[in-house]
C-alpha positions, -999 to 999 in steps of 0.1 A, spaced: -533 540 296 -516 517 324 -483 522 329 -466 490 348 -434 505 367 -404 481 374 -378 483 399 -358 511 379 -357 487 352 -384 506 329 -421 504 323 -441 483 303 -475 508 292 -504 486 281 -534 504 261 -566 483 274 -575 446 289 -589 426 259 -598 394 276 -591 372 305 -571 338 309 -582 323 341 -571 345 365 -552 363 344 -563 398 322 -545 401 289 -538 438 275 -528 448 246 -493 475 245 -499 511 240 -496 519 202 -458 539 213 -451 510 233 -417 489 219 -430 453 207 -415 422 230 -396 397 209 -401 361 211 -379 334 196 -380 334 158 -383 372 154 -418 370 161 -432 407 180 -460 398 208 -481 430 215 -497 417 248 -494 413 278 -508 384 307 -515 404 342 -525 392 378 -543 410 392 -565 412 363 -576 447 366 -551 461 386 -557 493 410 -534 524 412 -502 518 432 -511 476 433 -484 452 429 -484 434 395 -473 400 379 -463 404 348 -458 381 316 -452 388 276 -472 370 251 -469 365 216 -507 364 207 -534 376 228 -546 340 230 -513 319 233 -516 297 260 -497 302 295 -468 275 290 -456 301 261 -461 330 283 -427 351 286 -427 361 325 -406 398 326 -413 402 364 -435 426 390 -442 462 389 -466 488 407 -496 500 388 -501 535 373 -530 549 353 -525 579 329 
């Protein structure tokens, strides 16, 4: 599991990459992980990352998306965090 740390303002824990969007990898939230709401009361379960495949203690962009294939415009950007493996 990869736990994304933010400035005291929680943690985002992500399960496993599923694919890539340019630069981009997109994970999919850990099963205990709280879904991410998006406008209509729709749940998105992944998340957009840069690095891609980020390495313990790295710095790492983060972004919420609805569907693991919604395209970057939609993209719901929540900030940066450091990288932990569990």
């Amino acid at each position: 599991m990869l736990v994304i740390r933010q400035n005291g303002r929680g943690r985002v824990r992500l399960d496993r990459k599923v694919s890539s969007s340019g630069t981009h990898g997109i994970w999919e939230f850990h099963c205990a992980e709280n879904s991410q709401m998006f406008e209509g009361l729709q749940a998105g379960r992944h998340a957009a990352l840069l690095p891609a495949e980020p390495k313990e203690g790295q710095e790492v962009e983060v972004h919420m998306m609805l569907r693991a294939n919604s395209p970057q415009e939609e993209w719901k950007p929540i900030g940066k965090g450091i990288a932990n493996y569990q």
